[in-house]
N, CA and C atoms as an extended XYZ file, in Angstrom:
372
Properties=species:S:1:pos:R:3:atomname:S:1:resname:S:1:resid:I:1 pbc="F F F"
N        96.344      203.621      -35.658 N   UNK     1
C        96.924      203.456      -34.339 CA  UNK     1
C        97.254      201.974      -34.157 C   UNK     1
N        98.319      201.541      -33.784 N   UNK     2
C        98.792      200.391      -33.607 CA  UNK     2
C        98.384      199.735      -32.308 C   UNK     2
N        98.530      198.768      -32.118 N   UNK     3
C        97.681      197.602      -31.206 CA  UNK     3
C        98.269      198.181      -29.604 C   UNK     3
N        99.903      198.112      -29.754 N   UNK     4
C       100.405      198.503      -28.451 CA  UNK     4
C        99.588      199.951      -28.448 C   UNK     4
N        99.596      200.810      -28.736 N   UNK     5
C        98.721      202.546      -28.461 CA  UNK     5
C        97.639      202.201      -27.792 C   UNK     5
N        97.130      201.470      -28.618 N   UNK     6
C        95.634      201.374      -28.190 CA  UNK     6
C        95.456      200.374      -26.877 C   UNK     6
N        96.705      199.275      -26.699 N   UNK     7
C        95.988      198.700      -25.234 CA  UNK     7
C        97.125      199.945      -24.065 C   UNK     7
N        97.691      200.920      -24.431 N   UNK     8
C        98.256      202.049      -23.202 CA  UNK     8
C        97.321      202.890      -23.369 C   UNK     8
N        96.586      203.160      -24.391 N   UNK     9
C        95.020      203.873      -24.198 CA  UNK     9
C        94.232      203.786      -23.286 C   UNK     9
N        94.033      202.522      -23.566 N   UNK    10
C        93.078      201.735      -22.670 CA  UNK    10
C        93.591      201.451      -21.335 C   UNK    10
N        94.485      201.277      -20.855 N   UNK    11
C        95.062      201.192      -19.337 CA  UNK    11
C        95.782      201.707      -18.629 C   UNK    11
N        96.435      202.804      -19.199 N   UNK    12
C        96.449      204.551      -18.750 CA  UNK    12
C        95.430      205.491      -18.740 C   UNK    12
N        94.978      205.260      -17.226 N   UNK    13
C        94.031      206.403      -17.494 CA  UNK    13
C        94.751      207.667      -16.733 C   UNK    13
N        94.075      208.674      -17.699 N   UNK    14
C        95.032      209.944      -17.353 CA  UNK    14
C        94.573      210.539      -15.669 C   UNK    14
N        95.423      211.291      -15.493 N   UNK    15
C        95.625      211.999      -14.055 CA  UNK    15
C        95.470      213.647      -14.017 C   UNK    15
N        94.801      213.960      -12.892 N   UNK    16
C        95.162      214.961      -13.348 CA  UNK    16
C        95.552      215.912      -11.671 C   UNK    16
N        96.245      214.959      -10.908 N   UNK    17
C        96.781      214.881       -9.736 CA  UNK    17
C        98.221      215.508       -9.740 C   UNK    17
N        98.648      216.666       -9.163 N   UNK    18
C        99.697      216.949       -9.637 CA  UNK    18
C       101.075      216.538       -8.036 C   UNK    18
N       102.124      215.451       -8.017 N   UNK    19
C       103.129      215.116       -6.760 CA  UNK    19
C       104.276      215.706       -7.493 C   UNK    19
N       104.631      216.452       -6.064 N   UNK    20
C       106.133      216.662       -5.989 CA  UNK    20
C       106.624      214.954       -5.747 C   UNK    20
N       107.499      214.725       -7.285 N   UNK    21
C       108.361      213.750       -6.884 CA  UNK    21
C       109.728      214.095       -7.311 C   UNK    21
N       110.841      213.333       -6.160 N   UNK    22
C       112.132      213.801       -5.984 CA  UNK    22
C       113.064      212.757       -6.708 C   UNK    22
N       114.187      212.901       -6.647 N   UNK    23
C       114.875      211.757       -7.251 CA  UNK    23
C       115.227      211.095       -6.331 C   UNK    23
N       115.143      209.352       -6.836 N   UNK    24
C       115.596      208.149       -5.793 CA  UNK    24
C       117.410      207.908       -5.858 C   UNK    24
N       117.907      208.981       -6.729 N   UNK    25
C       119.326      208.849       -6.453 CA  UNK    25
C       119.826      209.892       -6.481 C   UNK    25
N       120.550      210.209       -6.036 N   UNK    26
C       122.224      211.227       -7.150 CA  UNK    26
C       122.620      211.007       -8.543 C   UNK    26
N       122.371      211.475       -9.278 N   UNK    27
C       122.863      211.457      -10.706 CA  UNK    27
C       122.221      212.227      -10.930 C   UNK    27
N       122.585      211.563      -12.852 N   UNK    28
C       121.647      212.650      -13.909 CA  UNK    28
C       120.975      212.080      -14.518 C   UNK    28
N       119.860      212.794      -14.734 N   UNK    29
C       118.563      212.883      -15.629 CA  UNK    29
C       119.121      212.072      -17.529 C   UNK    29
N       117.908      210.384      -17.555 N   UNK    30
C       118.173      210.511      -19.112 CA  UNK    30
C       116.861      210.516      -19.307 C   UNK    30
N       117.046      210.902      -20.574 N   UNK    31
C       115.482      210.476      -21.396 CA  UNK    31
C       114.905      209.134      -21.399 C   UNK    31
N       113.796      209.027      -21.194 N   UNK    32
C       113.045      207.156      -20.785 CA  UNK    32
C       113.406      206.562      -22.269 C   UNK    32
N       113.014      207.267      -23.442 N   UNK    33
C       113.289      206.481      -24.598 CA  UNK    33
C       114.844      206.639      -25.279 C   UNK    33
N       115.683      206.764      -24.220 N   UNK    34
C       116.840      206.366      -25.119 CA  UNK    34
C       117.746      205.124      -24.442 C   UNK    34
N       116.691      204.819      -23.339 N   UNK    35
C       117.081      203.683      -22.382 CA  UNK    35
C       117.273      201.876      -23.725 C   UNK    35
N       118.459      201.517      -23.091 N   UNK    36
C       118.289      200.059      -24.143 CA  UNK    36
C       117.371      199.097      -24.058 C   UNK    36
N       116.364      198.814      -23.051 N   UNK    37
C       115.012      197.880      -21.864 CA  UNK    37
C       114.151      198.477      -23.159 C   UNK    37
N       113.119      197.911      -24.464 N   UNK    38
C       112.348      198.393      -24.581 CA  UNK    38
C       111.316      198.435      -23.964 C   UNK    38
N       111.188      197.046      -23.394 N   UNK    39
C       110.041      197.700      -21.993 CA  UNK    39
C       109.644      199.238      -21.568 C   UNK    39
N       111.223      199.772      -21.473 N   UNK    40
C       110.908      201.309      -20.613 CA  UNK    40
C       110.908      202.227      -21.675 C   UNK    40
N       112.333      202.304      -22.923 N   UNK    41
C       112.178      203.054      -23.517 CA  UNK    41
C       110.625      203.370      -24.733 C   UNK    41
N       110.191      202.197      -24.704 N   UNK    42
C       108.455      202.399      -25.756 CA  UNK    42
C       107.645      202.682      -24.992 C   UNK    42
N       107.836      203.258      -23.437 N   UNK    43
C       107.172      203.063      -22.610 CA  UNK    43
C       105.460      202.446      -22.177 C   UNK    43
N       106.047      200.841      -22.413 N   UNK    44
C       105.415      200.085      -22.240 CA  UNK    44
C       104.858      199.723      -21.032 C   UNK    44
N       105.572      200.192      -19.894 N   UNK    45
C       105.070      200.286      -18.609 CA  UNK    45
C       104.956      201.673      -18.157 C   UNK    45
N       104.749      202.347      -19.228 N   UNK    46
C       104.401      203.970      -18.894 CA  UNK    46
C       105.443      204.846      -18.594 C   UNK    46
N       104.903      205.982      -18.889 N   UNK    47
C       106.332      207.542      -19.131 CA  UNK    47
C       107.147      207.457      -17.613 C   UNK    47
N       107.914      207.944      -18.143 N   UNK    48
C       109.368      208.015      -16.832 CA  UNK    48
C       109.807      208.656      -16.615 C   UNK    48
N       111.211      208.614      -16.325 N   UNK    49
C       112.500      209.510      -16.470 CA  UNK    49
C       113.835      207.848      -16.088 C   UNK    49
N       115.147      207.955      -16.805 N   UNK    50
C       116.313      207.281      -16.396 CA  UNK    50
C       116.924      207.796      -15.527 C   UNK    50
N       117.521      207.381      -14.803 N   UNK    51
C       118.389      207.947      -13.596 CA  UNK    51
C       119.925      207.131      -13.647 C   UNK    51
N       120.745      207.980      -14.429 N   UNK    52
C       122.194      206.978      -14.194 CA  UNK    52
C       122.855      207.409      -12.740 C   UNK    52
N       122.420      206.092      -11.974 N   UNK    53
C       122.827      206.656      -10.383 CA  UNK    53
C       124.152      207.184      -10.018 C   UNK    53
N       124.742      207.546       -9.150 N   UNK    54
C       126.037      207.983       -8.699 CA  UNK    54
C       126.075      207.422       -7.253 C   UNK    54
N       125.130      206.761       -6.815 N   UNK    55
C       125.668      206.159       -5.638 CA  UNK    55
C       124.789      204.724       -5.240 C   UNK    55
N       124.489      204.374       -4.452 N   UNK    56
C       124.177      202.741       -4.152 CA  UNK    56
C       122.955      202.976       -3.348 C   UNK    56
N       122.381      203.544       -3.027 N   UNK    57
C       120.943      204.067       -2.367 CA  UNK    57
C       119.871      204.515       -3.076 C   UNK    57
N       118.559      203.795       -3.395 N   UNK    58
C       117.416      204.023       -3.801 CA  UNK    58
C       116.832      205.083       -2.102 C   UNK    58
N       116.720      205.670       -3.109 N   UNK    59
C       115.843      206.927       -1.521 CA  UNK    59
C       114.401      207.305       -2.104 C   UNK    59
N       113.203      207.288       -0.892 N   UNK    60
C       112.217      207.573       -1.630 CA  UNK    60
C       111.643      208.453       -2.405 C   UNK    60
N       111.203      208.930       -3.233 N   UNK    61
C       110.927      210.184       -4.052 CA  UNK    61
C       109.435      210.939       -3.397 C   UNK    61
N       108.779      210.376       -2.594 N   UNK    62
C       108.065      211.323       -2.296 CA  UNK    62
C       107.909      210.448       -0.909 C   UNK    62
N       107.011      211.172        0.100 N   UNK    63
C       106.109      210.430        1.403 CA  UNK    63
C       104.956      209.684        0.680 C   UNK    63
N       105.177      208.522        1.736 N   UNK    64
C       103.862      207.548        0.743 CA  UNK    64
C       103.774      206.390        1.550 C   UNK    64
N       103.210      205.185        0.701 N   UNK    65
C       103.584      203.657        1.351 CA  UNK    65
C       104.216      202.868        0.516 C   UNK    65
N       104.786      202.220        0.779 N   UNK    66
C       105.033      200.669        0.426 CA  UNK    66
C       104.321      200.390       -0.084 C   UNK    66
N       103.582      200.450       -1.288 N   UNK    67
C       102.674      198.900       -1.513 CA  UNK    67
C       102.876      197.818       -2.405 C   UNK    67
N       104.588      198.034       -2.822 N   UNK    68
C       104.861      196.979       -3.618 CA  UNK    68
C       106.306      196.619       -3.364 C   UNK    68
N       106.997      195.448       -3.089 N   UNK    69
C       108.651      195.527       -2.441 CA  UNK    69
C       108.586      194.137       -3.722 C   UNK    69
N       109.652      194.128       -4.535 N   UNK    70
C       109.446      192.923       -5.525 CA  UNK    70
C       110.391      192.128       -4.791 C   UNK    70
N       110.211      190.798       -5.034 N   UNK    71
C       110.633      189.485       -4.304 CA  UNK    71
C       112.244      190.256       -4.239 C   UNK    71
N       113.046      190.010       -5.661 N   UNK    72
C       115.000      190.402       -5.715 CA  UNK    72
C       115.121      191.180       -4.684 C   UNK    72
N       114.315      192.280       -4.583 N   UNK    73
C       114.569      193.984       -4.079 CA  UNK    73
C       114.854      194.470       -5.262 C   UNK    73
N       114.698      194.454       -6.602 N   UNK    74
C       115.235      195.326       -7.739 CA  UNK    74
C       114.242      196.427       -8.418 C   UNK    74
N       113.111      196.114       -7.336 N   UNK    75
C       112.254      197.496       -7.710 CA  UNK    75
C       110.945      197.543       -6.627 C   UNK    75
N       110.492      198.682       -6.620 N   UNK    76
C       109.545      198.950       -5.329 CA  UNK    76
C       108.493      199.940       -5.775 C   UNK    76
N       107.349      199.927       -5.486 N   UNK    77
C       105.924      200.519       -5.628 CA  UNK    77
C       105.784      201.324       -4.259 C   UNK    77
N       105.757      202.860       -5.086 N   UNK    78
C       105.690      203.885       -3.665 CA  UNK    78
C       103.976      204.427       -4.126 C   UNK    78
N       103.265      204.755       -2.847 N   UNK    79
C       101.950      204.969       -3.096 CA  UNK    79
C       102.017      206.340       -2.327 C   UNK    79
N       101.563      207.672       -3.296 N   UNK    80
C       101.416      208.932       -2.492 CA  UNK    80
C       100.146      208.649       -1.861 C   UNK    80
N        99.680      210.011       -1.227 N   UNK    81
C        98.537      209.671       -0.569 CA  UNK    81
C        96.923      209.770       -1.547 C   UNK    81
N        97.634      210.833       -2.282 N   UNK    82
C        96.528      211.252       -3.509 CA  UNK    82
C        96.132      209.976       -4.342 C   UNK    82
N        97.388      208.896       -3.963 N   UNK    83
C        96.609      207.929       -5.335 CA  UNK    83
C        97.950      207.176       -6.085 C   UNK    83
N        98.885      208.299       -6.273 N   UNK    84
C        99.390      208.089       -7.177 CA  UNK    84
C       100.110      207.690       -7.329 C   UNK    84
N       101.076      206.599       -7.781 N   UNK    85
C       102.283      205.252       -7.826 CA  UNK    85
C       103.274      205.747       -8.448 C   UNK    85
N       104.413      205.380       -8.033 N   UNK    86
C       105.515      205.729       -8.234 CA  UNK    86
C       106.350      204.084       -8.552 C   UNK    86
N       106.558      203.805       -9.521 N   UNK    87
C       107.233      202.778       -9.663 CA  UNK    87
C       108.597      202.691       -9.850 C   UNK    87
N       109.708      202.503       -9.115 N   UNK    88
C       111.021      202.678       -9.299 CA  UNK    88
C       111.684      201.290       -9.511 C   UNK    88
N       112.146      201.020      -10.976 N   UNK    89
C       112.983      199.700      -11.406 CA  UNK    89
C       114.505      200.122      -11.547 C   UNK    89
N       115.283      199.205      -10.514 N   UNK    90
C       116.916      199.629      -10.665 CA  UNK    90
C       117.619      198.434      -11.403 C   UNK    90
N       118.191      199.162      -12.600 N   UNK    91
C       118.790      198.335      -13.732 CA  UNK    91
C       118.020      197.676      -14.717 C   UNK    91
N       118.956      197.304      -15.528 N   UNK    92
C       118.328      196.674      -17.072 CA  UNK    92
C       118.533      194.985      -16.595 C   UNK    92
N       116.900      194.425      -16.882 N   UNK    93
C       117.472      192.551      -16.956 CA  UNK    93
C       117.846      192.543      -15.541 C   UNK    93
N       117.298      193.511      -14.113 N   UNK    94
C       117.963      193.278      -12.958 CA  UNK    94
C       116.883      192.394      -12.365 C   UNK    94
N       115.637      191.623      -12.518 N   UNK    95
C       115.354      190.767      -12.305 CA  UNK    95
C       115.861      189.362      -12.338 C   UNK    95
N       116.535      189.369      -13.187 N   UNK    96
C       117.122      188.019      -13.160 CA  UNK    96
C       118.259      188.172      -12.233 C   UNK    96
N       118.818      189.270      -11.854 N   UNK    97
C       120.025      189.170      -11.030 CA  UNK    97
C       119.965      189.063       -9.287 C   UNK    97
N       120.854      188.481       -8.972 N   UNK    98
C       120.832      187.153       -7.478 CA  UNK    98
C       119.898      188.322       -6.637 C   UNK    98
N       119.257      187.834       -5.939 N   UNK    99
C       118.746      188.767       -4.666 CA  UNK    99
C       120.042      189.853       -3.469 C   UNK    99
N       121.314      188.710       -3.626 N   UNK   100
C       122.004      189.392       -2.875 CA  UNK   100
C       122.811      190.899       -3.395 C   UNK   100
N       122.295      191.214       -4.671 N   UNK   101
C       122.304      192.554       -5.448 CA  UNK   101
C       121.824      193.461       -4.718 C   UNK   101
N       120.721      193.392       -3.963 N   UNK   102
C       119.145      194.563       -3.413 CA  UNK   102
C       119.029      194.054       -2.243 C   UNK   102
N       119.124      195.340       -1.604 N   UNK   103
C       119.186      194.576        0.324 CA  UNK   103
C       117.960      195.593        0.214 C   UNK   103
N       116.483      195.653        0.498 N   UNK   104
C       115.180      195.940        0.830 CA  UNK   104
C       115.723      196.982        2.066 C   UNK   104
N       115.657      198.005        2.519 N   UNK   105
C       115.443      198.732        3.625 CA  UNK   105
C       114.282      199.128        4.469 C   UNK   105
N       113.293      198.668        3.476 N   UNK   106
C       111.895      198.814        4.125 CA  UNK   106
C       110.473      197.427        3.485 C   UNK   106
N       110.028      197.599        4.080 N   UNK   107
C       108.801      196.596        4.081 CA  UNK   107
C       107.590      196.791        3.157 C   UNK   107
N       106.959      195.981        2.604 N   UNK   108
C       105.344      196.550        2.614 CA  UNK   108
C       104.434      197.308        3.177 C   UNK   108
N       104.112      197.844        2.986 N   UNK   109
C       103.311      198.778        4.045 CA  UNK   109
C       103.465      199.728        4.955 C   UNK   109
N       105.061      199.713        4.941 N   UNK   110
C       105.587      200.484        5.826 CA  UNK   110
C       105.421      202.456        4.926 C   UNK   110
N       105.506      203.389        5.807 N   UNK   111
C       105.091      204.671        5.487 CA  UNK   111
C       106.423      205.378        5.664 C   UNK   111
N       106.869      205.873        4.021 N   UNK   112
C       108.355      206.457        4.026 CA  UNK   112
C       108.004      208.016        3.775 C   UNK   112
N       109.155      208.705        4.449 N   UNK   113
C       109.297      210.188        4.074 CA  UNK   113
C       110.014      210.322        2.812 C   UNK   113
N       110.006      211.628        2.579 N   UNK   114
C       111.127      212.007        1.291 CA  UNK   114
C       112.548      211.533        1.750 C   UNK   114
N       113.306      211.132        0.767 N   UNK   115
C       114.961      210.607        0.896 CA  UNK   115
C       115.186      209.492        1.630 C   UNK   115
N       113.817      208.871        2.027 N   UNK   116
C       114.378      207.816        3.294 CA  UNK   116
C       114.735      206.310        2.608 C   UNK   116
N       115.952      205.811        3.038 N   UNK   117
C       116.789      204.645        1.847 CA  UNK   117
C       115.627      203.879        1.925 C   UNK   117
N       114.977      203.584        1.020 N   UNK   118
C       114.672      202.269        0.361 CA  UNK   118
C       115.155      200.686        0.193 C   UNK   118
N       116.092      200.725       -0.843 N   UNK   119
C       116.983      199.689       -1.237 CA  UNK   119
C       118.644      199.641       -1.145 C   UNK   119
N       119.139      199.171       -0.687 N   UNK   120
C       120.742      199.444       -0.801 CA  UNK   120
C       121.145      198.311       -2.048 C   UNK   120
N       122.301      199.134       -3.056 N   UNK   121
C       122.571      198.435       -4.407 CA  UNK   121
C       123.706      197.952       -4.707 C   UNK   121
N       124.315      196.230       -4.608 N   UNK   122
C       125.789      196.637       -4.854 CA  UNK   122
C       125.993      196.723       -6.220 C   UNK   122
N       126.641      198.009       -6.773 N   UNK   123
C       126.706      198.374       -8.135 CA  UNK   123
C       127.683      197.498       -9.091 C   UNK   123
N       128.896      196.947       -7.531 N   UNK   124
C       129.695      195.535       -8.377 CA  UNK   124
C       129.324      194.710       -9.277 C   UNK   124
């Protein structure tokens, strides 16, 4: 077992919590490992799904909180109630890109329903 296995061994611990989660866009479904980010596709920050969006609205995937809004707006930490995190990153390398990319629709802490916008994206 190789070094990366063994430290997602060690800091995935399994679940056995089962959330309806929805999609944060319109589109279609890719596979996490055929994404070009090896970050996501070795899933180095843990299993997924890709979403090639069809429109400019991150919407939430389940009811939850806020407990993570990243400085850009290019990704956000949804907390169900059971526990369980939902981490949604929009785009490849979209950290480095200007803040005025990700307009935030909601706050820290704030408590979202299903579909409710999140982030607005200009896809320009």
């Amino acid at each position: 077992m190789g070094i990366i296995q063994s430290l997602k061994q060690l800091f995935h611990k399994p679940t056995n919590n089962l959330v309806t989660v929805y999609s944060p866009f319109s589109g279609y479904a890719k596979n996490i490992r055929e994404v070009a980010d090896v970050v996501f596709s070795d899933l180095l920050v843990g299993d997924g799904v890709a979403i090639v969006p069809m429109d400019d609205v991150v919407c939430s995937p389940c009811k939850g909180l806020i407990s993570k809004m990243y400085a850009t707006g290019h990704a956000i930490l949804v907390t169900h109630h059971s526990g369980v995190e939902i981490f949604i990153h929009v785009g490849f390398n979209s950290a480095n890109l200007r803040e005025s990319n990700f307009t935030p629709l909601v706050n820290e802490q704030d408590v979202v329903t299903v579909g409710q916008p999140l982030i607005k994206v200009n896809l320009c």
